[in-house]
PAZAGU-559316 format. One record per residue (C-alpha): residue in one letter; residue number from 1; x, z, y. Coordinates in Angstrom, 2 decimals. Layout:
PAZAGU-559316
> a, NUM, X, Z, Y;
...
END
This chain:
PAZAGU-559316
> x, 1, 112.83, 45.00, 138.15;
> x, 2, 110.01, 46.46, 139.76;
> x, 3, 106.49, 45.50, 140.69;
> x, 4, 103.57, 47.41, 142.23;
> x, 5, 101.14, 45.03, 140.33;
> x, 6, 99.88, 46.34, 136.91;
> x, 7, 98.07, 43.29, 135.41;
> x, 8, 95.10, 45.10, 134.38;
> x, 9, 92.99, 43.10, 132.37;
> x, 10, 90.09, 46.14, 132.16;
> x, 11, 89.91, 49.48, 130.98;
> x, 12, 87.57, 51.29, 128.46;
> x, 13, 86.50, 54.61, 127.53;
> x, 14, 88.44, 55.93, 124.55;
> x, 15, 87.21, 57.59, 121.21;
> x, 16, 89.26, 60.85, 122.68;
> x, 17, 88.26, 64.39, 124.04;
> x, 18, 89.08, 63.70, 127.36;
> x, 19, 88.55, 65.52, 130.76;
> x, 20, 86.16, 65.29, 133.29;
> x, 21, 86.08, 62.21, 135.32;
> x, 22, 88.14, 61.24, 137.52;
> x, 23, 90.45, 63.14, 135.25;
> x, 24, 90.48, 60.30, 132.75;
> x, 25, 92.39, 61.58, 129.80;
> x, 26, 90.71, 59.35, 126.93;
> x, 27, 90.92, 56.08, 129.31;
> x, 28, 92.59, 52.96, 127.61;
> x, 29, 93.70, 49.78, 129.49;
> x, 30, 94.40, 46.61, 128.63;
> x, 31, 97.53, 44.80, 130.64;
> x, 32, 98.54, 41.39, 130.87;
> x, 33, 102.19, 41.82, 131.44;
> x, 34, 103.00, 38.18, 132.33;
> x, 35, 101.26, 38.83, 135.86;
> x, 36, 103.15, 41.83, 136.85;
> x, 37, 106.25, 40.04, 135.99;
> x, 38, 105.78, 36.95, 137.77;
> x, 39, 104.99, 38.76, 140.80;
> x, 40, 108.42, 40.49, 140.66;
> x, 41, 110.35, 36.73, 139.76;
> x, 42, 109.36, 33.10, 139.31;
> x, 43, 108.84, 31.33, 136.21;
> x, 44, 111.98, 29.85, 135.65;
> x, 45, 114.07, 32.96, 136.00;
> x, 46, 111.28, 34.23, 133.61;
> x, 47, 112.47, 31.72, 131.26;
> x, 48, 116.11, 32.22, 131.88;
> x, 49, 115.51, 35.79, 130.64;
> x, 50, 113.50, 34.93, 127.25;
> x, 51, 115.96, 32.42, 126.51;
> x, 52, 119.10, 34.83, 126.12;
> x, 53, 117.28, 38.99, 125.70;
> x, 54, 118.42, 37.78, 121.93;
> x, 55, 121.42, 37.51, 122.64;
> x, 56, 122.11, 39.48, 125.65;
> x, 57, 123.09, 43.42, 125.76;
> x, 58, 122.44, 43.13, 129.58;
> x, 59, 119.39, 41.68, 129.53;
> x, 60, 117.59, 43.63, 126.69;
> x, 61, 118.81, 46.71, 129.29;
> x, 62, 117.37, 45.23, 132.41;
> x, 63, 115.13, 48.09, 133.45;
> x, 64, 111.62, 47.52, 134.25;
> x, 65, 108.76, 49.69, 136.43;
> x, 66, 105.37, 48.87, 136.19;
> x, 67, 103.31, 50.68, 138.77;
> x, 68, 99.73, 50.94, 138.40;
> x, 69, 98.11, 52.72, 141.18;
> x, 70, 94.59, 52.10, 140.57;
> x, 71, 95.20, 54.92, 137.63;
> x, 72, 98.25, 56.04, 139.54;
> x, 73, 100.65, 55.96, 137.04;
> x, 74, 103.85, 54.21, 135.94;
> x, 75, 105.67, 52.47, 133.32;
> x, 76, 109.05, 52.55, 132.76;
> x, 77, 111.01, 50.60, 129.87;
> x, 78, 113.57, 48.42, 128.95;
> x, 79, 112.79, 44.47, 129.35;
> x, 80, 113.84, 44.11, 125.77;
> x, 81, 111.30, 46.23, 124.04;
> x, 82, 108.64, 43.45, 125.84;
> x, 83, 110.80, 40.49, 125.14;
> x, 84, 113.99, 40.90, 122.13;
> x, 85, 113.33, 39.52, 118.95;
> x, 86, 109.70, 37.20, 119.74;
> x, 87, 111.20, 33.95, 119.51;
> x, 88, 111.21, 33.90, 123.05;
> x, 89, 108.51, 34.76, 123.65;
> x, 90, 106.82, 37.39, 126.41;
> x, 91, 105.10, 40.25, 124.56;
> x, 92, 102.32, 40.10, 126.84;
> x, 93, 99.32, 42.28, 126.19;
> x, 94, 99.60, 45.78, 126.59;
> x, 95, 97.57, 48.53, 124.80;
> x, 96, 97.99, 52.26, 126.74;
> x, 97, 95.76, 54.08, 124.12;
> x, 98, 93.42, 56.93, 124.75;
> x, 99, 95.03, 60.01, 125.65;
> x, 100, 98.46, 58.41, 125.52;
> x, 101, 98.76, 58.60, 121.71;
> x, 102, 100.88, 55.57, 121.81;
> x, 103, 101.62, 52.20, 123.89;
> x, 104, 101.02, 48.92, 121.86;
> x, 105, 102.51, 45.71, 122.31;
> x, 106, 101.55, 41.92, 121.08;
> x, 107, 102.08, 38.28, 122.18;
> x, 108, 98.79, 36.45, 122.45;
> x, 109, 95.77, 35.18, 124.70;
> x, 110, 94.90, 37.72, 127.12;
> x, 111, 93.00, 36.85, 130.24;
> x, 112, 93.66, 37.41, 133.91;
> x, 113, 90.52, 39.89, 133.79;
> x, 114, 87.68, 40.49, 131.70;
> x, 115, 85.20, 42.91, 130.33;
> x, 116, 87.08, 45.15, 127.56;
> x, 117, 85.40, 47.13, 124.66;
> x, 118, 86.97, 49.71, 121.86;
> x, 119, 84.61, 49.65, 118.93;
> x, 120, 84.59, 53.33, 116.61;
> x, 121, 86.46, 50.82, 114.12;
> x, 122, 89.65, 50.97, 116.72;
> x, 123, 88.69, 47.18, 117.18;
> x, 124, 89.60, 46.42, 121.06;
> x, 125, 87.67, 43.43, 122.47;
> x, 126, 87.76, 41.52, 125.59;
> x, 127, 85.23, 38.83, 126.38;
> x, 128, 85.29, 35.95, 128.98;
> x, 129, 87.16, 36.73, 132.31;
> x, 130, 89.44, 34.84, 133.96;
> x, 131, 92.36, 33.13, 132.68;
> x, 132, 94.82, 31.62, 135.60;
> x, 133, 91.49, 32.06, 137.86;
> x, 134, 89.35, 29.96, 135.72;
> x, 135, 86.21, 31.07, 134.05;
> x, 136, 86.40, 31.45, 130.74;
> x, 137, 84.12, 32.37, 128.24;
> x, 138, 85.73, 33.91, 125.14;
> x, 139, 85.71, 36.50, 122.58;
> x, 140, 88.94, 37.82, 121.91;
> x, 141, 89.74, 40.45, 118.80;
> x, 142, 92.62, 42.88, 118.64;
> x, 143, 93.66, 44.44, 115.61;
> x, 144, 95.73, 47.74, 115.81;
> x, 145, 98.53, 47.28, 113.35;
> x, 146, 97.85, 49.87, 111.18;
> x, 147, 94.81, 47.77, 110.24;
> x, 148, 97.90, 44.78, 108.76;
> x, 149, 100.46, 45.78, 106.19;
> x, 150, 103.69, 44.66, 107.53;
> x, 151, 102.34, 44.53, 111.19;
> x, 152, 103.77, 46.64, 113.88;
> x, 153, 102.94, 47.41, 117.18;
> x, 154, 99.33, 45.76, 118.92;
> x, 155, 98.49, 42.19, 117.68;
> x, 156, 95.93, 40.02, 118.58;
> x, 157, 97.69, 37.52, 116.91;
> x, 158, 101.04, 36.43, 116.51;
> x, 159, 100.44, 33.03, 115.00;
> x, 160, 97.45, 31.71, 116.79;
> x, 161, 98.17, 32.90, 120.60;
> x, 162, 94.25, 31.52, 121.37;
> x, 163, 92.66, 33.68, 118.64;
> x, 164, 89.38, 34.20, 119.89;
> x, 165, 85.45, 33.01, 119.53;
> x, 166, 84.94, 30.21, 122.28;
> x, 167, 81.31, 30.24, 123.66;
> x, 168, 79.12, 27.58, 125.05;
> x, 169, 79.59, 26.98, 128.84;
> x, 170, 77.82, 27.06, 131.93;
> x, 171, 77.92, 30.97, 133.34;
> x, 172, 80.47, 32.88, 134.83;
> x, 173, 80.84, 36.02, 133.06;
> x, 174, 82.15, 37.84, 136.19;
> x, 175, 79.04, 37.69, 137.74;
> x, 176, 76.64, 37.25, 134.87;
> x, 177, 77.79, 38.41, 131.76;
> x, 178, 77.65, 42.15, 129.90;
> x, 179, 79.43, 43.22, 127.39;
> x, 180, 78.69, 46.09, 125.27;
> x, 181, 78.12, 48.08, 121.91;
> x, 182, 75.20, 47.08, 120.65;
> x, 183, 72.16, 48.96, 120.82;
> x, 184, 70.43, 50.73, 117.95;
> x, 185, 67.18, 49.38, 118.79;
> x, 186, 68.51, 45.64, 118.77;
> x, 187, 69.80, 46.27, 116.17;
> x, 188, 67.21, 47.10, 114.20;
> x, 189, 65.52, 44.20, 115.94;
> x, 190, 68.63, 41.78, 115.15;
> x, 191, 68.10, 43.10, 111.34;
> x, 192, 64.75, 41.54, 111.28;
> x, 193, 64.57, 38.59, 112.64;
> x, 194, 63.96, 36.12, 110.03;
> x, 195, 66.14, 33.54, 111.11;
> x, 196, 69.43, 36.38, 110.69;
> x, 197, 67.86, 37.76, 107.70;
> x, 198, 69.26, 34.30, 106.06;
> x, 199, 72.28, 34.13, 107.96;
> x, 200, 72.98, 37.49, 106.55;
> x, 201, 73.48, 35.97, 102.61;
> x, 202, 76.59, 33.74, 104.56;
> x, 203, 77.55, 37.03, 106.42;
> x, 204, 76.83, 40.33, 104.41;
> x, 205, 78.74, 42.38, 107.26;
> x, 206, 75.64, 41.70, 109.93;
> x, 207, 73.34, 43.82, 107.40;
> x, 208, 75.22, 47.14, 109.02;
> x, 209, 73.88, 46.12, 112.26;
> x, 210, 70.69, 48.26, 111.79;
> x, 211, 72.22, 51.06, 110.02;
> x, 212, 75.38, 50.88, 111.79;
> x, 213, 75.43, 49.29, 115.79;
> x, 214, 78.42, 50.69, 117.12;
> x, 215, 80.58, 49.15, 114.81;
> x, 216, 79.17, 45.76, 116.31;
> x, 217, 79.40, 44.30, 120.09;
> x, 218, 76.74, 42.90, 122.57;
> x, 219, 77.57, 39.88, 125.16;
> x, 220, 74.35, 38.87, 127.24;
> x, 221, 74.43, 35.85, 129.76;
> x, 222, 72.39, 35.34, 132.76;
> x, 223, 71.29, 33.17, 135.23;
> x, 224, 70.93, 35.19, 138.39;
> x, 225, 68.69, 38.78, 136.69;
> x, 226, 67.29, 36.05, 134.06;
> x, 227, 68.53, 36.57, 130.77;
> x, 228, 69.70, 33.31, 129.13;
> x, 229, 71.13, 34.11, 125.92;
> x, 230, 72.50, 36.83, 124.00;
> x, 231, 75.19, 37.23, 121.18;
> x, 232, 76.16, 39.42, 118.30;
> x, 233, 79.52, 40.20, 117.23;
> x, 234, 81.13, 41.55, 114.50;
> x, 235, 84.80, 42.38, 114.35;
> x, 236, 86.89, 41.48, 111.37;
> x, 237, 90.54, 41.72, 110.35;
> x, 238, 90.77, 37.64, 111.19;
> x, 239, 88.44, 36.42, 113.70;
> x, 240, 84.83, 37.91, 115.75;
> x, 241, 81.99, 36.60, 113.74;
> x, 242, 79.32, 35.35, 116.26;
> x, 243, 75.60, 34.81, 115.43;
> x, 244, 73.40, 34.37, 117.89;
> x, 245, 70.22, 37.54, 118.93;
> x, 246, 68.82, 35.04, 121.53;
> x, 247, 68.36, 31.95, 123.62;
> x, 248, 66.00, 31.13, 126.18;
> x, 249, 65.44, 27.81, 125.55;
> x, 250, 63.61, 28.87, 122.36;
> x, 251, 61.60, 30.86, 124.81;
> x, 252, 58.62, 28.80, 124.42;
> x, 253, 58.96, 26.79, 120.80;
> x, 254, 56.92, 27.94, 118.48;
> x, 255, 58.03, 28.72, 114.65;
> x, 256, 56.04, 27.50, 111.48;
> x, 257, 55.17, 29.76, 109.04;
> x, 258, 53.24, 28.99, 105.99;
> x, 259, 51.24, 31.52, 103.62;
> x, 260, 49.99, 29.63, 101.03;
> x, 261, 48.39, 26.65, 101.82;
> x, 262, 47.85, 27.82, 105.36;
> x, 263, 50.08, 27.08, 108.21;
> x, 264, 50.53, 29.38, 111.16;
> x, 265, 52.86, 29.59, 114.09;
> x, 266, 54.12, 32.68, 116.23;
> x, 267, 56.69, 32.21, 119.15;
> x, 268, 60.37, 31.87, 117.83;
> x, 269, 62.37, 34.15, 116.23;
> x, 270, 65.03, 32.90, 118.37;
> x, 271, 63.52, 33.40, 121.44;
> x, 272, 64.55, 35.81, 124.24;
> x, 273, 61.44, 36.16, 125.35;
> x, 274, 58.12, 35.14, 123.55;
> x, 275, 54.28, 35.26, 123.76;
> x, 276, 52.54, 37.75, 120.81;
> x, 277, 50.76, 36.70, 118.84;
> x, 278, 49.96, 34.44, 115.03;
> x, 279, 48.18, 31.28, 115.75;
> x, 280, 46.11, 28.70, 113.42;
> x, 281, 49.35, 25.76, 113.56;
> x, 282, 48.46, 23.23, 115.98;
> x, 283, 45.71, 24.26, 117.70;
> x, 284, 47.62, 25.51, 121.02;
> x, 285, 45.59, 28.98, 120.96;
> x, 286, 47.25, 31.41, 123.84;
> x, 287, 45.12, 34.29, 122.49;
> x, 288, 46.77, 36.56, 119.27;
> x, 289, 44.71, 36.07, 116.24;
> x, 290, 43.19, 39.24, 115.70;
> x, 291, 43.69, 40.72, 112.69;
> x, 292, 47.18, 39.20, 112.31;
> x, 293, 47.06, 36.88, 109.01;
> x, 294, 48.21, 38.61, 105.70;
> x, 295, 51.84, 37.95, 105.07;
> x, 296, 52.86, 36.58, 108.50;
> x, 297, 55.65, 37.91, 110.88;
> x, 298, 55.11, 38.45, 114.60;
> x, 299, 58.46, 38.15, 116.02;
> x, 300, 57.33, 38.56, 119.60;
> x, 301, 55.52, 41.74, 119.36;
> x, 302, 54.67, 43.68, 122.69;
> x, 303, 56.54, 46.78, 122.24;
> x, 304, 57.56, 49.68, 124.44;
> x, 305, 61.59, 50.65, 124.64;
> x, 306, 60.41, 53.95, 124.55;
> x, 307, 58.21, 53.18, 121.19;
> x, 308, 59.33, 55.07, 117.57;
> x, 309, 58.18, 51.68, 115.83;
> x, 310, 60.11, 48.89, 117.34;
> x, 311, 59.49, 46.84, 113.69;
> x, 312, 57.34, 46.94, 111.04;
> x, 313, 56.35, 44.50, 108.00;
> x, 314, 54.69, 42.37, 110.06;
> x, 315, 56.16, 42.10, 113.00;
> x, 316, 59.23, 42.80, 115.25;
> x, 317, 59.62, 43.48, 118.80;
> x, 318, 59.64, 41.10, 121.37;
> x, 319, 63.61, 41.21, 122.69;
> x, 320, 63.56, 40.90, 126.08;
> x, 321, 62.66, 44.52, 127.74;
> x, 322, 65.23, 45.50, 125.06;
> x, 323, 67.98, 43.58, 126.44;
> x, 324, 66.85, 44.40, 130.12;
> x, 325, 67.27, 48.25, 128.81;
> x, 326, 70.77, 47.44, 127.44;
> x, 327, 72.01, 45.74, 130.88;
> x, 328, 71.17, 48.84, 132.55;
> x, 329, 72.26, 51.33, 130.58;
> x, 330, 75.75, 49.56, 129.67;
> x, 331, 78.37, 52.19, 130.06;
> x, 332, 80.78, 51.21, 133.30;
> x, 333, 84.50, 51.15, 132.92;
> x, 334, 86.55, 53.01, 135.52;
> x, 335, 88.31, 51.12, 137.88;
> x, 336, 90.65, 54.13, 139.28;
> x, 337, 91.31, 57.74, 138.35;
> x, 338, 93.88, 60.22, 137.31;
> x, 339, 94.98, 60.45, 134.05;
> x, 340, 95.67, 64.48, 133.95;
> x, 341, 98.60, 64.01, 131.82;
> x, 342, 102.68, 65.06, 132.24;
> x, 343, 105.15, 62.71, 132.05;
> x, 344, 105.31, 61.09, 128.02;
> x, 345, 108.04, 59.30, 126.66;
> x, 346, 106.32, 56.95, 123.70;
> x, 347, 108.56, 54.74, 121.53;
> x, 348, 110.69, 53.83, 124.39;
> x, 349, 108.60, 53.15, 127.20;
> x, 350, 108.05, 56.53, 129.69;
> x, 351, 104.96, 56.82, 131.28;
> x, 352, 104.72, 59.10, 134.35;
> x, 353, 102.18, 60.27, 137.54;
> x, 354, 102.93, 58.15, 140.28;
> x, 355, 105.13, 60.00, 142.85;
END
């Protein structure tokens, strides 16, 4: 069995010393196997084969190529190290780890195409894509299996093949969407907004997110170059945790706050974008109040992206030029190169420069 199609859900850049580009020697991709495979048979003899590698000598021997010329390399392996022993069941995504330290394996959700994103924690993330050509918007978390006593091999998750956080509708994440590590200076920003500060006693792990960002993930939607919404993501050994940095339909609510027996109001907390500024509650004043009342927080702030002081104790900065700076300096995944490697033989499966 052999197939020129590689099923490459997306690629990221590993945690590796690797060489100079297009030498890619710390690259990592992600593979949905079940598309390679169906290219080189149809479903039902697909079936025929998952039904008896158990049992079969012969079929757990079938030999398999996967060619991936994008990265021009190949895969070579036995059908039964991606099939024997799964309850029939495809192991379907496929891990090549940076610098070919090892080739995992797990049976789960994995779309057609979509962003993908190693965290420092080993955490690999896809989000949204495709998934049989339809949009999809999705988190998806995969654990190495050293993370899992008992586990081996790549999981996402072997008893809940959807694992993932779903997200609200309504954008294509092909066109619109970015996916990234999130910033230190959202993070800091994400730290102080109010409205997480008391999300944070519910999740403790989002306190990190100042001190800590790489360890957390960044998925922004847009409409066209308008930013709609934006998300936070944490990954942890059972499921993404999800709270929310953004939304621009909070762009122009305003947010109560009351010191005292005095109310104010400031432009939301939630908001993507928001006007500066405390205001007397009610009284529909565009102008700041100048000086900013005692004991009030300005979570709209006009603030620089190349200021030292993106918060303070009485205010935070207003989000959007910070998420415009983190669309465009998002790393971008290769989509070809060499990987300047000899031929490896890893736990069965031989990986070698295309001829």
């Amino acid at each position: 069995m052999s197939t020129d199609n590689g099923g490459i859900v997306g690629s990221y850049a590993g945690t590796g010393t690797g060489e100079t580009a297009p030498y890619l020697g710390n690259l990592g991709l992600m593979l949905n196997l079940r598309i390679p495979i169906l290219h080189a048979m149809d479903e039902g003899t697909l079936n025929t084969l998952l039904n008896t590698v158990d049992t079969s000598v012969a079929v757990q021997n079938i030999d398999v190529t996967l060619k991936i010329p994008q990265f021009h390399i190949q895969l070579a392996f036995k059908f039964g190290k991606i099939a024997a022993a799964n309850n029939k069941r495809l192991r379907n995504v496929m891990i090549i780890r940076p610098q070919m330290s090892g080739i995992d394996l797990g049976t789960g959700y994995a779309p057609d195409s979509a962003p993908v994103l190693q965290l420092p924690s080993t955490h690999i993330m896809t989000y949204g894509g495709l998934f049989e050509t339809i949009p999809i918007l999705r988190v998806t978390l995969f654990i190495r299996s050293f993370q899992v006593p008992g586990q081996t091999g790549f999981m996402p998750s072997f008893s809940n093949p959807t694992w993932g956080e779903g997200f609200p509708g309504g954008a294509v994440p092909q066109a619109n969407a970015v996916f990234r590590t999130l910033t230190p200076k959202l993070g800091k920003i994400f730290s102080r907004l109010p409205s997480i500060v008391t999300a944070m006693s519910q999740y403790p792990d989002f306190t990190a997110a100042a001190t800590s960002p790489s360890n957390f993930a960044l998925a922004i939607h847009r409409d066209g170059t308008n930013i709609q919404s934006a998300w936070v993501i944490y990954p942890t050994s059972n499921t993404p945790i999800v709270l929310p940095l953004c939304s621009a339909d909070k762009n122009d609510l305003s947010q109560k706050q009351t010191i005292g027996s005095t109310d104010w109001e400031s432009g939301s907390d939630q908001a993507c974008d928001c006007p500066e500024g405390i205001r007397p509650w009610g009284s529909n004043q565009l102008l700041p109040t100048s000086p900013q009342p005692a004991g009030t927080v300005d979570p709209c702030k006009n603030i620089a992206v190349g200021s030292a002081s993106i918060t303070g104790s009485n205010y935070v900065a207003n989000k959007l030029p910070f998420l415009q700076e983190a669309i465009n300096t998002r790393p971008t995944n290769p989509s070809t190169g060499y990987l300047a490697l000899p031929t490896v033989a890893i736990s069965g499966f031989t990986v070698s420069i295309l001829p």
